[in-house]
Every structure is written in structure tokens, then in C-alpha cells.
C-alpha positions as CSV (number, residue, x, y, z in Angstrom):
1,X,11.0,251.1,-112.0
2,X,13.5,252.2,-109.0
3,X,15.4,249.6,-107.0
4,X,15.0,250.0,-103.7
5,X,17.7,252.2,-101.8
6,X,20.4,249.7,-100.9
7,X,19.7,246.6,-103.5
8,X,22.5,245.3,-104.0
9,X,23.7,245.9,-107.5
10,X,23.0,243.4,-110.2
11,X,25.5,240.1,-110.8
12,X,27.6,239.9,-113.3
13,X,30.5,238.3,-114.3
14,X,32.5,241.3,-113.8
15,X,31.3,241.6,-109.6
16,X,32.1,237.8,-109.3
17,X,35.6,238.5,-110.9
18,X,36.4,241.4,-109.0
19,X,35.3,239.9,-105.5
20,X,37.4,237.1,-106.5
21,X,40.3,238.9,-107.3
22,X,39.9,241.1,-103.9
23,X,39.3,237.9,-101.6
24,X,42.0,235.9,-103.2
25,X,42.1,232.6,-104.1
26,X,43.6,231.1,-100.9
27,X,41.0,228.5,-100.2
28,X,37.9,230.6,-101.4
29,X,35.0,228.4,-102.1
30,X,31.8,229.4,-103.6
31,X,29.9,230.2,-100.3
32,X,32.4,232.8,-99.4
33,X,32.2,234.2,-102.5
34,X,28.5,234.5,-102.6
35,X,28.6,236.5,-99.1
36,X,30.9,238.7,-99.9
37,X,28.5,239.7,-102.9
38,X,25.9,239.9,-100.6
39,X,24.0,237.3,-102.9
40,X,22.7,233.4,-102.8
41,X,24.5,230.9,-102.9
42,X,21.9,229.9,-105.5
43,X,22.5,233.0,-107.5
44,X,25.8,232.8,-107.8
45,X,25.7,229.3,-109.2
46,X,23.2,230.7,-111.8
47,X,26.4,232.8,-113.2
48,X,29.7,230.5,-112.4
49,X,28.3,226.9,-112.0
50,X,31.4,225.9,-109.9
51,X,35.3,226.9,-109.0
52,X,36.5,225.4,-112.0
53,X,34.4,228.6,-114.2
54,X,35.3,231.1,-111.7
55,X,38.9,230.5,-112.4
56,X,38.1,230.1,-116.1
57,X,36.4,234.0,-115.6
58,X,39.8,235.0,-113.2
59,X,42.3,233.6,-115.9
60,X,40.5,235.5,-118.7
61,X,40.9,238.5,-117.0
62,X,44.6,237.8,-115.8
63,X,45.5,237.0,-119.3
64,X,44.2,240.1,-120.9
65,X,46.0,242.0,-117.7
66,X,49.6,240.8,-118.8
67,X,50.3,240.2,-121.7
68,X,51.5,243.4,-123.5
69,X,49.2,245.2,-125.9
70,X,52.4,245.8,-129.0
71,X,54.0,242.8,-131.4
72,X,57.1,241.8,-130.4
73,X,60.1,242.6,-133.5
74,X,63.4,240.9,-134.1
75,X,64.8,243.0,-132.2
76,X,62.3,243.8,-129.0
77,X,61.0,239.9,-128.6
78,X,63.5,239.0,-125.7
79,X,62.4,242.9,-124.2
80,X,58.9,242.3,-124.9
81,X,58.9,238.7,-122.9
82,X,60.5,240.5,-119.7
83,X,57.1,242.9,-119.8
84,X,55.5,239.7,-119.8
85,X,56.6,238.1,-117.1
86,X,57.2,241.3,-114.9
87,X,53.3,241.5,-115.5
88,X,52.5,238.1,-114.6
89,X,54.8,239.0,-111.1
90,X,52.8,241.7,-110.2
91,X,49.3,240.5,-111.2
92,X,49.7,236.7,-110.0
93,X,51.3,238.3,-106.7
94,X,48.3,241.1,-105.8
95,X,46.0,238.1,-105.5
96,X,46.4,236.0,-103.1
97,X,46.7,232.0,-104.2
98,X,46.4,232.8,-107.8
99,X,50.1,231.7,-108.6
100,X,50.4,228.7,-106.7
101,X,47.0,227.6,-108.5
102,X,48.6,228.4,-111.8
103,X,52.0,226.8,-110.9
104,X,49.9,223.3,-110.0
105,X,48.3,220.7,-112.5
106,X,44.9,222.0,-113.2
107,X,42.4,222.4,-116.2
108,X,43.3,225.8,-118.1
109,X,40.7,228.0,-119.2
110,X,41.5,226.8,-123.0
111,X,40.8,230.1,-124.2
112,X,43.5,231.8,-121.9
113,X,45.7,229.4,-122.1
114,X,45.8,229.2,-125.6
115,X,46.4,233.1,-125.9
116,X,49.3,233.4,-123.8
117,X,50.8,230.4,-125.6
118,X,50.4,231.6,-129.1
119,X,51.8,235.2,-127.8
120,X,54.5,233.7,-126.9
121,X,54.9,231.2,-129.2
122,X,55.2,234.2,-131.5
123,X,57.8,236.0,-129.6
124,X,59.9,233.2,-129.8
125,X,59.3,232.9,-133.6
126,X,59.8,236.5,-134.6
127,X,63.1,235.7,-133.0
128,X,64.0,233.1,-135.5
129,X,63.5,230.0,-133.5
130,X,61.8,226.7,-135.7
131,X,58.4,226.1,-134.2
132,X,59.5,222.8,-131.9
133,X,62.4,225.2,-130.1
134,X,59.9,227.6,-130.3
135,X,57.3,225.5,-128.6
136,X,59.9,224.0,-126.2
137,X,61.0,227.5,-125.2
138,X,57.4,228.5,-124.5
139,X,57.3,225.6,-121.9
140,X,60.1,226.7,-120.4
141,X,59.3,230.3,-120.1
142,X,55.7,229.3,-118.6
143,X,57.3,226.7,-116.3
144,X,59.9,228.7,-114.9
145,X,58.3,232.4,-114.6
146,X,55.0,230.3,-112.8
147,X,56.9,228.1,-110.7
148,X,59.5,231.0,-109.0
149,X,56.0,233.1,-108.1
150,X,54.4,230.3,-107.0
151,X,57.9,230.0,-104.8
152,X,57.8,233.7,-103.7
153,X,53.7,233.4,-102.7
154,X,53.8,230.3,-100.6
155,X,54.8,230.4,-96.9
156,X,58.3,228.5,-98.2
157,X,60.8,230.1,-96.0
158,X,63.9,231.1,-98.5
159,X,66.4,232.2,-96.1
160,X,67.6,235.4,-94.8
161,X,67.5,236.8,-98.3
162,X,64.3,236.8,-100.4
163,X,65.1,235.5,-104.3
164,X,65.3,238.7,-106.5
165,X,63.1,238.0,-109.7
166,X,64.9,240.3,-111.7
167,X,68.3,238.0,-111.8
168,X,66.4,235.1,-111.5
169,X,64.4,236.5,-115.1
170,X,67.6,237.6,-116.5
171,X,68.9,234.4,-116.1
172,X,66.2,232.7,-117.6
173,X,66.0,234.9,-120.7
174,X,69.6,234.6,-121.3
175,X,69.2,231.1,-121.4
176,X,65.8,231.4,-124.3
177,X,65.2,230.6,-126.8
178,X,65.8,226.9,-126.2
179,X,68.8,225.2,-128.7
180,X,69.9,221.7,-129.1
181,X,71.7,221.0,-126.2
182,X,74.6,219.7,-125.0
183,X,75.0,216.5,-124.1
184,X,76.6,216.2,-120.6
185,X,78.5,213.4,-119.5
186,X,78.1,211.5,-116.3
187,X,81.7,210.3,-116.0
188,X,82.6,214.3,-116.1
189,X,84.0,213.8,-119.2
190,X,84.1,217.2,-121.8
191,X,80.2,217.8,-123.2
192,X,79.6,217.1,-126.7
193,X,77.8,218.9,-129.4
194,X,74.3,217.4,-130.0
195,X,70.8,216.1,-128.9
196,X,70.3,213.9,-125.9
């Protein structure tokens, strides 16, 4: 049987992602998401029964966007981590309201989630790191690279000069894996060798 000359194509999980991804995240809600498909409300809600599996489906996609395809090595981990996040700069960035969701408390797609923490996890542990640095350092990596876009994509006015990622990244890598720190003094009295 032929559909009927212009039937809009079938649903799929793959539509609903895209349209997302083109409309941004900025306030979409599930009614301006089925007109842009050009579908029911109804049949959307029989694929992605509400916003919280629609950015389940976007964060699936995101993930397998950034992080890179090759193992990081003893001696390419801290390289292999600035792919990362320069992925996650340009892909969180192209859609609008997807890093300030990400930078907020929210339920993560545990799937997702889970893979980008392992990955990285594992970059830090290549490195030579014991698993609660390595851990610790993953939180820090996540927290800082989502919180600066999240910075860079809301309306926060930063000056006359716009933050430059790339220093801002350096500095931040320089600074990983995470150590036992130093213990500073209050009184401004010379740090000390140790844990807090």
C-alpha cells in the first residue's frame, strides 16, 4: 500500500530527537514538539510519555555525540579529556537550553549518565589516579566543563570580554586529576601538607 502524497513520515524516536534538538530546549513543552512534527499531541505521547523521556532520548544521543570513539593511554588521557569537553562545548552550545538543563539538578538518563562517568572515570584511571581521586576528579571535570557552558548559554552578561573556554579548560585540566590537598589556613598562615 502507498501513503498518500504528503503523509507525514512515520514517528520515531529518531524525528522526536531531531525536532528536539532543532527547536532547542529553551522552554519546549510537549505540544510544541508535537506541531512541529506535524503529529498529535496524542501520538507523541504514545512514543515519549513526557519531558523527562524526551531528554532521556536527547541525552542518549548527546552522549554518543561527544564522547570520543579511541581509549585514552597513559600518555593521551589528559589530551583525550580536552576532545571531550571541546565536544560537549560545541554540542551542548548548538542546542539551545540543553547546557543550562544539564548544569541544573535534574534526573539523568541513568544510562547516559552512567557512560560518560565510566569514560571518564577511566581516563582518570589510565592516568594512575586511585579510584576515590579518580571519582572525585570526574565530579570536578563534569561540574566545571557543565557549569562554564551553562555560563556562556544563559543571557548572564560577562562583560566587555566573553570568557575564552580554551584557558578556562586549560586551567581546569592543569588542575586534574584531583590530589590530597592543601590545607589552607584562615589566619594566612603558610598551607600545610594534607587532608582537610
Amino acid at each position: 500500500m502507498v501513503a498518500k502524497a504528503g503523509r507525514p513520515a512515520r514517528l520515531n524516536r529518531e524525528l522526536i530527537v531531531a525536532a528536539a534538538l532543532e527547536t532547542g530546549l529553551d522552554g519546549l513543552t510537549m505540544r510544541e514538539l508535537a506541531t512541529r512534527l506535524d503529529v498529535s499531541h496524542s501520538a507523541l505521547y504514545r512514543w515519549v510519555g513526557n519531558q523527562d523521556e524526551l531528554f532521556d532520548l536527547v541525552s542518549e544521543v548527546m552522549t554518543a555525540r561527544i564522547i570520543p570513539t579511541d581509549e585514552p593511554t597513559p600518555d593521551t588521557w589528559r589530551f583525550w579529556l580536552a576532545r571531550l569537553a571541546w565536544s560537549m562545548h560545541d554540542e551542548f552550545l548548538a542546542v539551545p537550553g540543553y547546557a543550562t538543563r544539564i548544569a541544573t539538578p535534574h534526573r539523568h538518563n541513568p544510562d547516559s549518565f552512567n557512560l560518560l562517568r565510566t569514560r571518564v572515570i577511566g581516563a582518570f584511571t589510565i592516568a594512575g589516579v586511585a579510584p576515590e581521586l579518580a571519582d572525585q576528579s570526574w565530579h570536578i571535570f563534569a561540574i566545571g566543563v557543565t557549569t562554564y557552558l551553562a555560563q556562556l548559554q544563559s543571557s548572564h552578561d560577562h562583560g566587555p570580554t566573553q570568557p575564552r573556554f580554551d584557558l578556562y579548560l586549560d586551567a581546569l585540566l592543569r588542575g586534574l586529576p584531583a590530589q590530597i590537598p592543601v590545607t589552607y589556613q584562615r589566619s594566612g598562615t603558610t598551607p600545610s601538607e594534607g587532608g582537610l
